[in-house]
N, C-alpha and C positions, 0 to 999 in steps of 0.2 A: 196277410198279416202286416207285412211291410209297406203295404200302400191300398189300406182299403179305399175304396169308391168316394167316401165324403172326404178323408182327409186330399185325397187328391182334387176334387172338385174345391175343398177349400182354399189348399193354395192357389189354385188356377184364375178362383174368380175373388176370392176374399183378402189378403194377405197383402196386396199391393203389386204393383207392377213394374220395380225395376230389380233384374233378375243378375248378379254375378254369376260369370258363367267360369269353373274354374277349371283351367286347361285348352279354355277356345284361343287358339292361332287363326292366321288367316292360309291354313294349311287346307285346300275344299275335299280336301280326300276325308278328315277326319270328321267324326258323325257330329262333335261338338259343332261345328260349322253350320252345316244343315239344321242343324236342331235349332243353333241360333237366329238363323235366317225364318223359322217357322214360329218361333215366339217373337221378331218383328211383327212379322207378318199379322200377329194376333194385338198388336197392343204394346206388347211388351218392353222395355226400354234394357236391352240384355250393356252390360259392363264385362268385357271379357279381362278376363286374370289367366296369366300369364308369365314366367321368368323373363321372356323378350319385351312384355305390355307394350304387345301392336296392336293397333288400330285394326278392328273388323267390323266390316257391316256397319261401317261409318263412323262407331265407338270408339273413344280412348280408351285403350289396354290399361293395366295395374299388372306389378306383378305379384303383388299380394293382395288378400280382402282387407289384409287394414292400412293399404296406402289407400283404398278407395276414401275420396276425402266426403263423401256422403252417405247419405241411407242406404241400405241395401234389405229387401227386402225376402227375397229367398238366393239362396247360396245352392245353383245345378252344378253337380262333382261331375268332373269328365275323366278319374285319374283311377289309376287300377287301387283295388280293395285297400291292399297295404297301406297305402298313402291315404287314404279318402278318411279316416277316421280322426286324423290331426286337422283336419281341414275342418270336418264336423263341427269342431273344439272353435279352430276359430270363428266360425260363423256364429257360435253361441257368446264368444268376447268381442264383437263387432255388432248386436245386438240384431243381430236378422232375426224373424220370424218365423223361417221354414228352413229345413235343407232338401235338395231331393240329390239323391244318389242316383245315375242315371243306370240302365240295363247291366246287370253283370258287377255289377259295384254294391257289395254287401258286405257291411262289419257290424253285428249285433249289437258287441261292446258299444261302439258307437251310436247307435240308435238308442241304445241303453240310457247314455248321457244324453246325448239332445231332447229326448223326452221329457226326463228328469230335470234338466234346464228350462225344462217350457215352452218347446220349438216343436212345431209339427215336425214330421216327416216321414217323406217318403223312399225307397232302395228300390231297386233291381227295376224300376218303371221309366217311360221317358215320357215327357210334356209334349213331344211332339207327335206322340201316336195318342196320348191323352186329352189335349187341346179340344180336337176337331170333333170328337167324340163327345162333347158336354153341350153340341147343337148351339 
């Protein structure tokens, strides 16, 4: 329900390719890391967001989506449920196209809204066991 097959294939190949990633540090234990280093890997122009906005993976940090001073085109949540549905909210007032809540990160309400705003999206999925899988 929260990430069928096309809408994931569409953010992945349709939607554009610079991705805020919000919660990535240059911390390599946490999975936002890796995950960012595998949407490099594919293309991807990841912008990590962060309260510290450091530099990862060559990126200049933000500590929020709306100091990002450009487009952003989907908005990946790295933050536990509670929090991730405010974030939602701004990724729909910064005009992104997608949000993906990554594994374990699910708030309905919020899906509810991003919908209803216009914004694909996907929950409980990660782009980087998705990616490799679309051949």
């Amino acid at each position: 329900m929260y990430g069928d097959s096309a809408t994931v294939r569409k953010i992945l190949t349709e939607l554009g390719d610079t991705w805020a990633i919000v919660g990535l540090s240059t911390n390599e234990r946490r999975a936002a890391y890796g995950v960012a280093d595998v949407l490099q890997r594919y293309g991807k122009r990841i912008v990590p967001v962060h309260p510290k906005a450091e530099t990862v993976h060559g990126e200049k940090g933000y500590p929020s989506l709306d100091a990002i001073p450009f487009e952003v085109d989907v908005v990946d949540v790295f933050v536990n449920s509670d929090l991730a549905g405010p974030v939602a909210d701004e990724a729909t007032r910064i005009g992104a196209k997608a949000v993906w809540f990554q594994l374990g990160v699910i708030d309905e309400a919020a899906y509810e809204r991003t919908h209803a705003a216009g914004l694909d999206m996907v929950m409980d999925r990660c782009p980087a066991i998705e990616i490799p899988r679309l051949g």
